[in-house]
Structure formats: C-alpha cells, structure tokens
C-alpha positions as CSV (number, residue, x, y, z in Angstrom):
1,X,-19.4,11.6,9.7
2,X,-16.8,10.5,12.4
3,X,-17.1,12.7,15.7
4,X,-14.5,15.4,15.3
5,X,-15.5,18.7,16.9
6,X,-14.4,21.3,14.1
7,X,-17.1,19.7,11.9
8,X,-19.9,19.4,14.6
9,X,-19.2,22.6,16.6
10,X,-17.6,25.1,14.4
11,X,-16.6,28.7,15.7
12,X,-15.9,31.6,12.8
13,X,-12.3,30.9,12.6
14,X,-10.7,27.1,13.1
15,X,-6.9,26.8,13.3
16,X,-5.0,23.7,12.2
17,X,-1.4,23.4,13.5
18,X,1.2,20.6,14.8
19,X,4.6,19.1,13.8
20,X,5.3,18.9,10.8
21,X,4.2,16.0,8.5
22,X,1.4,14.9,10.8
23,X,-1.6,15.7,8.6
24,X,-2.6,19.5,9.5
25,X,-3.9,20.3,5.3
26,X,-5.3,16.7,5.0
27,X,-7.6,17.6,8.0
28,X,-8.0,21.4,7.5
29,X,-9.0,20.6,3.7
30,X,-11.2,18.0,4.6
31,X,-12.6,19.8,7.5
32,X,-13.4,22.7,5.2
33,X,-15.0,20.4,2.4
34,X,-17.2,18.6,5.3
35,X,-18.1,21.9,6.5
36,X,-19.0,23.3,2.4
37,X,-20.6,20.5,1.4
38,X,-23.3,21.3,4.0
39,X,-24.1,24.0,2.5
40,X,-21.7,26.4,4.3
41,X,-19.5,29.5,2.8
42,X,-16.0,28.6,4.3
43,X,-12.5,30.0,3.4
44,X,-9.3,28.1,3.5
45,X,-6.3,29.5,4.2
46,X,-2.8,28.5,4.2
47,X,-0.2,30.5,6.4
48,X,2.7,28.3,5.3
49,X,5.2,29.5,3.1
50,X,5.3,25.9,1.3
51,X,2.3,25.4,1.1
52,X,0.6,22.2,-0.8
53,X,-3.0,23.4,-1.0
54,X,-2.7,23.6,-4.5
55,X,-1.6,19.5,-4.5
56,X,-4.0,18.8,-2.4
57,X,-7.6,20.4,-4.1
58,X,-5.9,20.2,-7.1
59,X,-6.1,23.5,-8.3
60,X,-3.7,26.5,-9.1
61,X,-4.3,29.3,-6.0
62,X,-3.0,32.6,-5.2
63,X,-3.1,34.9,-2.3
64,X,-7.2,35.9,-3.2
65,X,-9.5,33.7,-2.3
66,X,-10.5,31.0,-5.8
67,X,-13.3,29.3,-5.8
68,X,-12.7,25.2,-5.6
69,X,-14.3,23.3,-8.3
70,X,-17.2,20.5,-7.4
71,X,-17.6,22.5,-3.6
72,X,-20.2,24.6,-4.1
73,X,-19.5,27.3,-1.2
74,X,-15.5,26.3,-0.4
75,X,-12.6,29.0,-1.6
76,X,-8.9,28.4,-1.1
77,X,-5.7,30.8,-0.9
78,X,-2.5,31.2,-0.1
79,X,-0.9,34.3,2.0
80,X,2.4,34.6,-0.2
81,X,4.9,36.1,1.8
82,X,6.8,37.7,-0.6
83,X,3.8,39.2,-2.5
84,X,2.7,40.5,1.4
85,X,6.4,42.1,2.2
86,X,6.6,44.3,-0.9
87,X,2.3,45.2,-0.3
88,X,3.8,46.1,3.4
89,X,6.7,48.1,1.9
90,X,4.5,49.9,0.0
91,X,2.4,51.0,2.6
92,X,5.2,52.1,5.1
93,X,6.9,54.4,2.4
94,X,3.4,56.0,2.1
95,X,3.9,56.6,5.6
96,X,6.8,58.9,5.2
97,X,6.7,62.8,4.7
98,X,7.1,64.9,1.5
99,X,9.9,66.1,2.6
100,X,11.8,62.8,2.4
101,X,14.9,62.3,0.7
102,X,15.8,59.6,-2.3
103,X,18.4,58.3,0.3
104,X,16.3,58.3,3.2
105,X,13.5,56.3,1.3
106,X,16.1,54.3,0.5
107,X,17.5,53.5,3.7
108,X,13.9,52.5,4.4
109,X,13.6,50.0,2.0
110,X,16.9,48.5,2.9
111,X,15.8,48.2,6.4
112,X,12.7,46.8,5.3
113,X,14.3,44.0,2.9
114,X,14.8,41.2,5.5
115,X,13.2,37.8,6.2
116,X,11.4,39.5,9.4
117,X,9.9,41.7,7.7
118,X,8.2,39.1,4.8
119,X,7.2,37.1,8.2
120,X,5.5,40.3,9.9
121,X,3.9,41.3,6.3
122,X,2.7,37.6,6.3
123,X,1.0,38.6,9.8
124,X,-0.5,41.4,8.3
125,X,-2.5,39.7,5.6
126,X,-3.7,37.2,8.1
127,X,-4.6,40.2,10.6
128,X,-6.8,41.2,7.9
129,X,-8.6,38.0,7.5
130,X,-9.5,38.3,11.1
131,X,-10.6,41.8,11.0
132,X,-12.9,41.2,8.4
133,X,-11.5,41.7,5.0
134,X,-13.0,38.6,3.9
135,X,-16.6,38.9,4.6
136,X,-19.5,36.9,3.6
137,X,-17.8,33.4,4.7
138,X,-19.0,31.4,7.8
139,X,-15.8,30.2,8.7
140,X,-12.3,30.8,7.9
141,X,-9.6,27.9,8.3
142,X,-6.5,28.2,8.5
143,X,-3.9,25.7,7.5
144,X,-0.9,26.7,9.7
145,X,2.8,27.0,8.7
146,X,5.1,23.9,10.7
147,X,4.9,24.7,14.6
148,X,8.4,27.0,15.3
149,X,6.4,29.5,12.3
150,X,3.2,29.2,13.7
151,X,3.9,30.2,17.7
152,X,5.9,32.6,16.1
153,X,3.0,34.2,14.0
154,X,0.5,34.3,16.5
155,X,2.9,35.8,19.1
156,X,3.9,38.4,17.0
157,X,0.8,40.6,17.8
158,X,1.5,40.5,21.3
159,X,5.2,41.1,20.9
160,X,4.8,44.1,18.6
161,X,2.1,45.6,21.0
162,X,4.1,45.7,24.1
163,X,7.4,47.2,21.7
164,X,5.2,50.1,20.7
165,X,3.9,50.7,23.6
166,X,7.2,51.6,24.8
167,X,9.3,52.5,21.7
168,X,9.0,56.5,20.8
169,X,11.8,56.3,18.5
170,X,11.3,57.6,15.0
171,X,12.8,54.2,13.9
172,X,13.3,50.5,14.1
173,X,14.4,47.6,12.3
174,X,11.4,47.6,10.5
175,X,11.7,50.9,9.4
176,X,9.8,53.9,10.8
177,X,7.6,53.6,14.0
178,X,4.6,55.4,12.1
179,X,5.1,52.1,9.6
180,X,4.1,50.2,12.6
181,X,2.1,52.1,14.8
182,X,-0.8,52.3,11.9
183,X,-0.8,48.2,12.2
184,X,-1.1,48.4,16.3
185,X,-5.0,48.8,16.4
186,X,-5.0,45.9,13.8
187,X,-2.2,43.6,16.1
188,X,-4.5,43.9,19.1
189,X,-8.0,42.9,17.6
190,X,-5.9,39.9,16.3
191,X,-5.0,38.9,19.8
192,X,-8.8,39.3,20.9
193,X,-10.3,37.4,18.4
194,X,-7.8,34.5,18.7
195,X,-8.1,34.6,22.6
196,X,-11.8,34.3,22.4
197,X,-12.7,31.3,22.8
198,X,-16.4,31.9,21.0
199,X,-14.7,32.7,17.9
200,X,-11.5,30.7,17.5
201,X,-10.2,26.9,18.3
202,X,-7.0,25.6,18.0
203,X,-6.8,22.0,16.8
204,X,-3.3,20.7,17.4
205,X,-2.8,17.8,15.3
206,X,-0.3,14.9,16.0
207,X,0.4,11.4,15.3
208,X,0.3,8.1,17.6
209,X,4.1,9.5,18.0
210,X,6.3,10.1,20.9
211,X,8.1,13.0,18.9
212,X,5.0,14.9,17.7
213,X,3.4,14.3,20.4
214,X,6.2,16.1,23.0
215,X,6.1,18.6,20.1
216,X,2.3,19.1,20.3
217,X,2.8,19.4,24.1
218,X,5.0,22.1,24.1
219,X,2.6,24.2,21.3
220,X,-0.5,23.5,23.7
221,X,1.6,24.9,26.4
222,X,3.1,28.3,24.7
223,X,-0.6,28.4,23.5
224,X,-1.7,28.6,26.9
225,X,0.7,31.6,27.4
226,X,-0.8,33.2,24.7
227,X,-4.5,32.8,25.8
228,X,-5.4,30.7,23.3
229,X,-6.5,28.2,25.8
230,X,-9.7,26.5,23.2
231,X,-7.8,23.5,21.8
232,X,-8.9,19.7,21.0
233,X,-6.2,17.2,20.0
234,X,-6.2,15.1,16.9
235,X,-4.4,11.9,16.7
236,X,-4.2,11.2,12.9
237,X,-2.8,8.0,11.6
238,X,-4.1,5.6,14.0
239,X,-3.1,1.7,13.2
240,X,-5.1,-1.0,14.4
241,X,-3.7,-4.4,13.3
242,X,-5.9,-7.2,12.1
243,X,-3.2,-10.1,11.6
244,X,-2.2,-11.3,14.8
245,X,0.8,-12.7,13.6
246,X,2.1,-10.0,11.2
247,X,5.4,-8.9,12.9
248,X,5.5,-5.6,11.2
249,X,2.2,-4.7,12.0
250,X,1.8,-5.9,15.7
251,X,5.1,-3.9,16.1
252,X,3.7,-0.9,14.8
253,X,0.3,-0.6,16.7
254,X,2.6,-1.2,19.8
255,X,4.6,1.5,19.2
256,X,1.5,4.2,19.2
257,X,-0.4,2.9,22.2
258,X,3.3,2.8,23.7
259,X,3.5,6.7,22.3
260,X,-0.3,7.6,23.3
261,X,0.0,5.8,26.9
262,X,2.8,8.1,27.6
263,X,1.4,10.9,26.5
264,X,1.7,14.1,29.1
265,X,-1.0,15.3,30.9
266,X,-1.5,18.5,29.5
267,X,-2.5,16.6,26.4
268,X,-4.9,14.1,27.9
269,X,-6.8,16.9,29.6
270,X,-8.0,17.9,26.0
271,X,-11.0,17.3,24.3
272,X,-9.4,14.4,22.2
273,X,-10.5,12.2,18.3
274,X,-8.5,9.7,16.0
275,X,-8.3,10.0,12.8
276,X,-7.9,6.4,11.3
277,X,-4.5,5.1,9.1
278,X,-5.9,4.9,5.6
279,X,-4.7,2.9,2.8
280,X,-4.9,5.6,-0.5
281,X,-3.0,9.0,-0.6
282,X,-5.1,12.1,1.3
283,X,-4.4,14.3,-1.8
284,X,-8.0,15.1,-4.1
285,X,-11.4,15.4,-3.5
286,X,-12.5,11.7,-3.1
287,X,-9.2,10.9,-0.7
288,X,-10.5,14.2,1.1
289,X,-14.0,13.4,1.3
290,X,-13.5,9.9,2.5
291,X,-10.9,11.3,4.9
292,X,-13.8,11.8,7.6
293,X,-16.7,10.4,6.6
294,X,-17.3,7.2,6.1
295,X,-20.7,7.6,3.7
296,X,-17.9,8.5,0.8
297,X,-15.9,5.9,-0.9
298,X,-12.4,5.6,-0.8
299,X,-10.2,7.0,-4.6
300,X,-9.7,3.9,-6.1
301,X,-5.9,2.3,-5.7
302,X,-4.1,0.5,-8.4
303,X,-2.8,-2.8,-6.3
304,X,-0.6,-4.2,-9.1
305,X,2.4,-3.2,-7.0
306,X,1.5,-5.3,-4.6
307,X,3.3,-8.3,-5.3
308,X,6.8,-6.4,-6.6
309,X,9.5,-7.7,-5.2
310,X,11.5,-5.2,-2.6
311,X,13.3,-1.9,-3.9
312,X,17.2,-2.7,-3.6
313,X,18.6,0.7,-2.2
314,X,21.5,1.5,-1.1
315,X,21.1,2.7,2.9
316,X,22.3,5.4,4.9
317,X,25.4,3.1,5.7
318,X,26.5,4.0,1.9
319,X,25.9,7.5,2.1
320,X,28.1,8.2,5.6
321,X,30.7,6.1,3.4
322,X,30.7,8.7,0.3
323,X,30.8,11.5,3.0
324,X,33.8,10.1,5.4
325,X,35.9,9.8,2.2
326,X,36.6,14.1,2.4
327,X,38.5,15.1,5.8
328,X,35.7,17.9,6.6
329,X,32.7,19.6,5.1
330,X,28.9,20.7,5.8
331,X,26.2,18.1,5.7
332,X,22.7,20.2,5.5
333,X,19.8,17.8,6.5
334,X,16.8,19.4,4.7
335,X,13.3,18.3,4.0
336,X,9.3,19.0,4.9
337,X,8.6,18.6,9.1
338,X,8.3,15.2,10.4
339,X,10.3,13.3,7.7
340,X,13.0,12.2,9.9
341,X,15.3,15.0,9.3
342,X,16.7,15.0,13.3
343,X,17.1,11.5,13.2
344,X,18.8,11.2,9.6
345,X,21.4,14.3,10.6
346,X,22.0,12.2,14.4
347,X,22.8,8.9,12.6
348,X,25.0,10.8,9.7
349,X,27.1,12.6,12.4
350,X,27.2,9.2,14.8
351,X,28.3,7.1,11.4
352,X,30.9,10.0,10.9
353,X,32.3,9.8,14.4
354,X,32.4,5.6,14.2
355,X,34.8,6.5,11.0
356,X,37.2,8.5,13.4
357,X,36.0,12.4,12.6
358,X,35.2,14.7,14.6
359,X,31.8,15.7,14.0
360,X,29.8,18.9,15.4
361,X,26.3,18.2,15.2
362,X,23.8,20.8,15.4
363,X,20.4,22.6,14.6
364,X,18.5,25.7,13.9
365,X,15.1,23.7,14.4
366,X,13.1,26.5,17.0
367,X,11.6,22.6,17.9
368,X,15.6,20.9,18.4
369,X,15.7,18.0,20.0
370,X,18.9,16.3,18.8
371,X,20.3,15.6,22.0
372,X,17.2,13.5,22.9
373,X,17.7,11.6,19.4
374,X,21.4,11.1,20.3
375,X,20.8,10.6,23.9
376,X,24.1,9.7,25.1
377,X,28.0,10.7,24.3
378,X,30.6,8.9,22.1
379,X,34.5,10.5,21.5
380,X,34.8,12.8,18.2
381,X,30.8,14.0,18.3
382,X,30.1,17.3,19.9
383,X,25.8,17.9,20.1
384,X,24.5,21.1,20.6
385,X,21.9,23.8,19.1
386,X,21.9,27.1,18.0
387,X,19.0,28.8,20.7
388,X,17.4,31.6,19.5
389,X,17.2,32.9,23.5
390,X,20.7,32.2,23.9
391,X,21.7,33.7,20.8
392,X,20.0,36.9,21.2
393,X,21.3,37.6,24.4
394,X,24.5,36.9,23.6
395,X,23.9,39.3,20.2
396,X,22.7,42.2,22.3
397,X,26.0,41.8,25.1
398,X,28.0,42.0,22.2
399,X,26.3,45.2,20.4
400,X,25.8,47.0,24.1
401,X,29.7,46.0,24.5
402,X,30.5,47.6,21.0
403,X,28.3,50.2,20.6
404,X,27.5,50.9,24.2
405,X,30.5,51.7,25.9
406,X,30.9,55.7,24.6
407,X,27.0,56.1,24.9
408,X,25.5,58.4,27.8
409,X,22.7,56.6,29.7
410,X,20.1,57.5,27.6
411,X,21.6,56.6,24.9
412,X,22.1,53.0,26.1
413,X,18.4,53.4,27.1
414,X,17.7,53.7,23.2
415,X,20.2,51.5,21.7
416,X,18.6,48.7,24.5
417,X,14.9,50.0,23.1
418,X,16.2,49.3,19.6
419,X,17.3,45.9,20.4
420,X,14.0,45.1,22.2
421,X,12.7,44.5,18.8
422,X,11.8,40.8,17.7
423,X,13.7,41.1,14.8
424,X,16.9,41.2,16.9
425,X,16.6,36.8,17.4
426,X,16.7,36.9,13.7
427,X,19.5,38.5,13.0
428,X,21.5,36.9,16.2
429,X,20.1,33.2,14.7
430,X,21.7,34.3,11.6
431,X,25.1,35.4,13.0
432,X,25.5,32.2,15.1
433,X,24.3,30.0,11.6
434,X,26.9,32.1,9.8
435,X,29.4,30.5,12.4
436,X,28.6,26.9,11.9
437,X,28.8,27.1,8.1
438,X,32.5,28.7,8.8
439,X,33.6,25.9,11.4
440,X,33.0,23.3,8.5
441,X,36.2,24.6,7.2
442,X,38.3,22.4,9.5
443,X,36.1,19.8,10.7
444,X,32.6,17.8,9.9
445,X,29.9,20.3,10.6
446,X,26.2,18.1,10.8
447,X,23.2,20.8,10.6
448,X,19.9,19.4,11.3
449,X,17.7,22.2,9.7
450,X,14.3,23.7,10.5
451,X,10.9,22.7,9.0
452,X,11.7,24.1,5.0
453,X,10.1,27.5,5.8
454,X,12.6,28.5,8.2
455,X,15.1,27.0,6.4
456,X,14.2,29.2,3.4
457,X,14.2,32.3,5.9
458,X,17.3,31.5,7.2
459,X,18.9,31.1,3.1
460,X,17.6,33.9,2.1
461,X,19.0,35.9,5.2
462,X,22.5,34.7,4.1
463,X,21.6,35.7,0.9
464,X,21.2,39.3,1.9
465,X,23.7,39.2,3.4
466,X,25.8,38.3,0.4
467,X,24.2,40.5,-1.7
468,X,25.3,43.4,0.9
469,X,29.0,42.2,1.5
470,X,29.9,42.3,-2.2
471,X,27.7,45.3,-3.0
472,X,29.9,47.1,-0.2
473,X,33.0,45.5,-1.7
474,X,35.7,47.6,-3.7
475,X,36.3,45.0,-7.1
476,X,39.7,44.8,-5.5
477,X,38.9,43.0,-2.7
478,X,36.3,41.2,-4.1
479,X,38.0,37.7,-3.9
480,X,39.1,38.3,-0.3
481,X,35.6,38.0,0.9
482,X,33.8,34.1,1.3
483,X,30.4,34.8,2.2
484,X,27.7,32.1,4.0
485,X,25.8,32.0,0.7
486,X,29.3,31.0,-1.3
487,X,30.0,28.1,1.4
488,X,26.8,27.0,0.8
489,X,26.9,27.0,-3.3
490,X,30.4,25.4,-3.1
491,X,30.1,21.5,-3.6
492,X,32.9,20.9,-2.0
493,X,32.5,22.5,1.2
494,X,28.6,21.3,1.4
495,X,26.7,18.5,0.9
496,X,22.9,19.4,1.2
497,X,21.1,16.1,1.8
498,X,16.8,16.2,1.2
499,X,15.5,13.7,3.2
500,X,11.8,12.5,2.4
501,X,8.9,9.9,3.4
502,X,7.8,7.8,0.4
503,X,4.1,9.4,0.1
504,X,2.9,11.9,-2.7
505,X,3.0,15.5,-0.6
506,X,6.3,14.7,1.3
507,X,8.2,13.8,-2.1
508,X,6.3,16.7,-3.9
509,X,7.8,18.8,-1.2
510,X,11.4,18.1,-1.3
511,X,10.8,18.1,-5.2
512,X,9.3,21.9,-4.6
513,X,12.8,22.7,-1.8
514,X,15.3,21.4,-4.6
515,X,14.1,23.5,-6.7
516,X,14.4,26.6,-4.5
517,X,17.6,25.9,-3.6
518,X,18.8,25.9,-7.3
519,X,17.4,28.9,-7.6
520,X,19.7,30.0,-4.6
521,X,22.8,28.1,-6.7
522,X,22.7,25.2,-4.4
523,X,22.6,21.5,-5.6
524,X,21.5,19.1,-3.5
525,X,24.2,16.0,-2.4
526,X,21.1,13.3,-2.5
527,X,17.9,12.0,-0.9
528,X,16.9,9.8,1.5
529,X,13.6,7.7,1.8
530,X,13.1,7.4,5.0
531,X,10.5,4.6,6.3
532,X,9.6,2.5,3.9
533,X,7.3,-0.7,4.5
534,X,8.5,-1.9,0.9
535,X,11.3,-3.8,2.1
536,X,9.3,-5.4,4.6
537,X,7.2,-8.4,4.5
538,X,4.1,-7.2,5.9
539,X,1.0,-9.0,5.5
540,X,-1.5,-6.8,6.8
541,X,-3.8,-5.9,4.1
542,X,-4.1,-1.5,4.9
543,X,0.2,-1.6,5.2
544,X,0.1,-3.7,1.7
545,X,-2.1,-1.0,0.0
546,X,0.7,1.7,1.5
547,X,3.2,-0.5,0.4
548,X,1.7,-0.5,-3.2
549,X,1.6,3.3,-3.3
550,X,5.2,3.4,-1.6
551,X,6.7,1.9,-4.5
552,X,5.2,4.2,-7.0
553,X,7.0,7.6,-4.8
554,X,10.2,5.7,-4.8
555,X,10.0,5.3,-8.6
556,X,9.3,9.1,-8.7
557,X,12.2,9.8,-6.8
558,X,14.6,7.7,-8.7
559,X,13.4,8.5,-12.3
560,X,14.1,12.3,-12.6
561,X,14.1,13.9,-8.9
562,X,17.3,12.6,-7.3
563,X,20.8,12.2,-8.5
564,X,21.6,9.7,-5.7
565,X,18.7,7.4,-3.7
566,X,19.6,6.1,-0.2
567,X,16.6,4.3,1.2
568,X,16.1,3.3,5.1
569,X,13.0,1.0,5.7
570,X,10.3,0.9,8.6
571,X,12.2,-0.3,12.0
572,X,9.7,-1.3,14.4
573,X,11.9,0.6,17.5
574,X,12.5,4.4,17.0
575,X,16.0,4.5,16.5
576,X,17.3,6.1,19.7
577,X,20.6,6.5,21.3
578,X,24.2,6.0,19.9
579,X,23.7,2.3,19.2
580,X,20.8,2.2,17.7
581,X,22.3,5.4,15.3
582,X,25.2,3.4,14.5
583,X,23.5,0.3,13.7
584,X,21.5,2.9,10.9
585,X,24.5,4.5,9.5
C-alpha cells in the first residue's frame, strides 16, 4: 500500500476535492475500497451533480446508500439534486399554517423553484450525512462536486447562519424564514464537524500542473477561511521518464517538476503524496484496486493499438475557419473541469480576432482565469469575466436604485436584509449571462463556461426564466419576446462546442452533457479532443500504453458521439499567450 494518509490515518469523514479532471473519484473510490477491503464499513458519497460513480464501480446508484458488489463492507450513492430540492420543498410547505391560501402556497413554490434552491436542498442531504443519518459506517467519503461547487457548498452553512441570525422577516428567496430556520441547528453542527479537525480532512487533489495547482491553492486558502484548516495535498498523475531520448516524454516530466518547483507556499507547507501516471484507465475494480497498492495487478490492456498509424483530424485551425465564415454569433465552450475548456475558448476567440472580428471573450467559471491564458492584448479581442462579487453588487445598486428610492428607512433596511441572501449572486450571475448571450447579436461572443454543473445551473436558470417570460406573455405578444434559452436553441446564433480529453470518464462525460443539453433543445456545434499523445511519436513504453487506449476514445467519439471531430495533440509547452493561441487556432 503506497503512503497516502486517508488510507493509514482515517478520521469519520474524508473529503475529496480539487479542479476539475484531476482524479478526485479515482482516489476517493479507491481510497474507499482500500479502506473496505480491510474490513471497514465505509460510505461513498458523491456531491457532484455529474457524477460518474456509477462508471467508475460499475454499478447503477441512487441517492440511498447500495451496496457495491465484490467489497464486502463498501456502499455508494449519489445526493441527486433534483430529487433533494422537491424532498426540501416538501418540507417547507409543511412549514406553513392551515390557514394558508392555494395562492400563497403557490407563491411558495415558485419562490422555491430556482437553481439555489436544488443547490441548498443538495446541502441538506449532505448535512444529514454528517449529523448522523447514516449510521453504522466508519467513515463516510465524499467525492466532491468541481471546486467553484464545492467552496460554495461548504460555505453555505456559514452564510445561511449569519442571514438568520439577522433576518426576522417572514420571507426570503427561499421561501418562508420558518423553512429555514428549522435547518439552522442542522447548518451549524455541519460547520462543527467539518472544522474539527478529529473528525474531518480535506484532501485537495491536483495534478503536476501549473493550472490546477494555482486552483488548488486558492481552495486551500478559502478553506482556511472557513476553518477547515486539516488538508494533505495529492499530486496525481506523476510522470517519470525512462527513455532518455524520447522528446515527448523528457518534455513532459519537465513540465511537472517545472509546475511542482513553482508551486506556492501555502501548498508546500502541506502534508504532501504522488500518486503515479498509470498506463490502463482508473475506471473498475481491478484499475481501482491497483490504483494505490501495488500487491494488486494492473486490468489487463489490449496493446493491439499500439502500432496504428496516427488519427488524421482536422485541428482547431479548421474549426475557427467554419466559425469566421458567419459575421457574429455565440461560441459556448462546454465540457467536464480540467479538459482544456479555458484554453480551447482563448485560442477560438484569438483565431477569430487573427480573421479581423471583433471578439468578446469571456467566462462564468467561479475559477476564471482567461486573462492569464490570453496573457497579453491584440486589436478586435476584448477579455473579461462575469464576477459573481461584482455582479451582485452591481445587482443590488440597481434594485436599491429601483425599488429603494420611495421606501422609508426601514424599509430600505428590509429590502437590503432581503438582498443579503446568497441567492442574490445567482440571480445577478444570471442577469449579467443573460447579457453576453444578447451581445452576440452584433458581434462574436466567446463564453468559456463553468465546470458542467454550474453550467447546468446556469441553463436551467435561463430556462426558468423562459418558462416565466412566456407564461406571463399575452399570445399576442408572444413573438415579440427572444428569451436567453431561445438564443441558445437557435443554431444560428450559437454554436455550443464540448471539448473533451481522450480517456474513458472525460468522453463519457461530455457524452452524458450532450445529452442534457438536448433535452434543453440545444445541439451541440462539435467536439474537440484535446491532448492527444496519438499523433505523437513517443517511445516511452507507460505513454505507448495511453496512446493505445487514446485511440480507442477517439474511435468512440467519431463513431456515434460527435457530428464534427477537431483533434489538438499533446504540445510539450502550455499554450500561453497570444502567440502561442494563434499558432493553435
């Protein structure tokens, strides 16, 4: 067994959490097997509102713990949000007297219908698994949602504490303050046990990369602010070459001691392991078990592949070239964390600008950092983000201007309480996102979108939206009104573009997102493969073995998945900066 701390020194309650795509259920899972197969009753849990549990253990879960086949002791689950907001509902509306009306309950509901509301539902059922509504197991793990959800989550319980404490109103935006003053006893246990330090650690997970490891920074520091202070660090992925002369290799083990060398010292202060690069996919028992412990062999891997001759894909170059040929539009850049998304979205909105448009490029990623990708200026391309802070404040001048001005003082005093509410950055993110898809009207609009559960929030919001514009609408008017939602479903107007790493869980992923957005009348533009060692030469016998099960995800992608493939391979410098973007695109 390798030396990693969640397996030799459990507390109750272990959380997983990091970036994106840097291996947080490949570790919890095989954390939780280690810890089962010694004979221990452990609980996994997945936060994440796309979750791949299921992929991973290979078995169909739901939000009650199911026992996992061949680990004696192990059960898995998934918190389903949706399943949790209309439980939460539910339990408000109990909350409300006799003497309520049909139109006052419904008001309720309404109020309770938003994306805020499935998050702080979500909460709830995790709450509970902390407070002890899942007794009998020795440890619960918990396989977090992508970072901007998690910090998110765990503050909540602190937020909502310090807006009751204050908040005497008979209402809120998440419906009546007895709805949530019944959870308050609840919210502050929660903050206890994940404070204590005897009871909880937080193992941020990264990879030997600058980007998740800046991203793992900033989570240990808002951490900190929380009190959740007990964290180890776990570099997954680590590459050590064994060919001295394989270009490809050298190059890439330079890049992660370069990435690891640099790394801030509120990492390095950390309790710290690394988790080796392996050769075979992290998805089943075997690949789980032989994740980290070395007394298990590896799955066996089919290396007829080996010796194929590179997969001839059209690159990024081609896909900027079908986009430039319209005069303005919305290009979504969507996919699972850690993909490449930023960089994708930077090098489409750099290739646009080359062609002589002028390009907005921005974000609704809580973890932006497209201005660091771009990092530097070129005529036509605008770079910005849409802040949450910023937006919110900017939301509550305007409502205070609107709705303020005829109010008394303590009337501003309660429409300010009201806006104290989380909920409010929601609702302002959604307003200034609602803006964006309306600019694309006259110009190229580049949105580099959040990890795909936010992404999903943030749909659905301009689904509800939708829904309540037309709902209001007299069938007069009807066709005056173009809601966010219709931009989105018009082809025309946007090209949604699924960007995707060619391994099993990333593809199954985006596979998983296309489908939701159809659901949502949306039809995905194309994919990208981003990174791929198949059109390399590399020698080294570990990247060979990748390279063999590469080609097999690119297959997947082209044969039934994706209407149009664009492929970028593995470049041994991070492409940074205009020049390196345009060189891409």
């Amino acid at each position: 067994m390798l030396h990693f701390p969640p397996l030799n020194a459990p507390t109750p309650f272990l959380f997983f959490t990091g970036k994106g795509g840097v291996g947080k259920t490949s570790l919890a899972c095989a954390t939780a097997i280690g810890l089962a197969d010694r004979g221990l009753r452990v609980l996994l849990v997945s936060t994440d509102p796309a979750s791949n549990l299921d992929e991973m253990l290979g078995i169909a879960l739901t939000d009650r713990p199911t026992p996992v086949p061949n680990v004696a002791g192990l059960s898995a689950m998934n918190i389903d949000p949706e399943a949790a907001a209309e439980s939460y509902r539910a339990r408000v509306l109990e909350q409300l007297g006799p003497g309520t009306t049909a139109d006052e309950r419904s008001t309720v509901r309404e109020q309770l219908s938003g994306a805020c509301t499935t998050e702080i539902a979500a909460f709830d059922e995790f709450v509970g698994l902390l407070d002890g509504d899942e007794a009998g197991f020795d440890h619960i793990i918990f396989d977090t949602a992508p970072t901007g959800h998690t910090l998110r989550l765990l503050s909540l319980p602190k937020a909502w504490t310090g807006f009751l404490a204050g908040n005497d109103r008979g209402a809120s935006c998440l419906g009546p303050h007895s709805g949530l003053k019944m959870q308050e006893d609840r919210f502050r246990q929660a903050l206890q046990a994940l404070g204590d330090s005897r009871r909880t650690t937080i193992i941020l997970v990264t990879r030997a990369d600058r980007g998740a490891i800046r991203e793992a920074a900033r989570t240990s520091g808002e951490l900190d602010a929380l009190n959740l202070s007990n964290q180890i660090l776990a570099v997954n992925g680590r590459f050590h070459a064994t060919d001295a002369t394989d270009v490809v290799a050298i190059a890439l083990e330079r890049e992660q001691d370069e990435a690891l060398a640099a790394m801030p010292a509120s990492l390095t202060k950390l309790p710290r392991d690394e988790i080796p690069l392996l050769g075979f996919d992290i998805v089943g028992l075997a690949a789980l078990r032989a994740l980290l412990s070395s007394s298990y062999p590896p799955p066996p891997i089919a290396t007829s592949d080996q010796t194929a001759e590179p997969v001839d894909l059209p690159g990024l170059d081609r896909l900027v070239d079908d986009i430039a040929q319209g005069a303005r539009g919305l290009i979504m850049v969507m996919g699972k964390g850690g993909v490449g998304k930023t960089t994708i979205a930077a090098a489409i909105a750099v290739g646009l600008a080359k062609r002589g448009h002028a390009v907005h490029l921005s974000t609704t990623d809580p973890a932006a950092h497209v201005a660091f990708v771009v990092d530097g200026a070129m005529p036509g391309l605008t770079v910005d983000r849409i802040d949450p802070r910023v937006e919110t404040e900017r939301y509550v001048a305007k409502i205070l201007a609107s709705r303020g001005r005829d109010l008394d003082e303590q009337g501003r005093a309660l429409l300010l309480e009201d806006l104290a509410s989380p909920c409010t950055e929601e609702v302002a993110v959604f307003h200034a996102f609602s803006h964006v898809v309306a600019e694309a009207r006259s110009a190229f609009v580049v949105l580099d979108t959040a990890p795909t559960g936010h992404t999903l929030l943030l749909l659905d919001a301009t689904g509800a939206y939708h829904r309540q514009m037309t709902s209001q609408l007299e069938p007069s008017g009807a066709g005056r009104i173009v809601t966010p939602l219709m931009r989105l479903q018009d082809p025309t107007h946007t090209r949604v573009i699924l960007v995707t790493l060619p391994e099993t869980t990333p593809v199954s992923e985006a596979a998983a997102l296309q489908e939701d957005l159809r659901r949502a009348g949306i039809e995905p533009f194309g994919w990208v493969i981003n990174k791929c060692l198949s059109a390399s030469a590399t020698r080294d016998p570990l990247l060979r073995l990748r390279r063999a099960r590469e080609l097999a995800q690119i297959a997947r992608v082209q044969n039934g998945l994706a209407k149009r493939v664009f492929m970028i391979g593995w470049r041994s410098k991070p492409p940074i900066g205009v020049a390196e973007l345009e060189a891409l695109s």
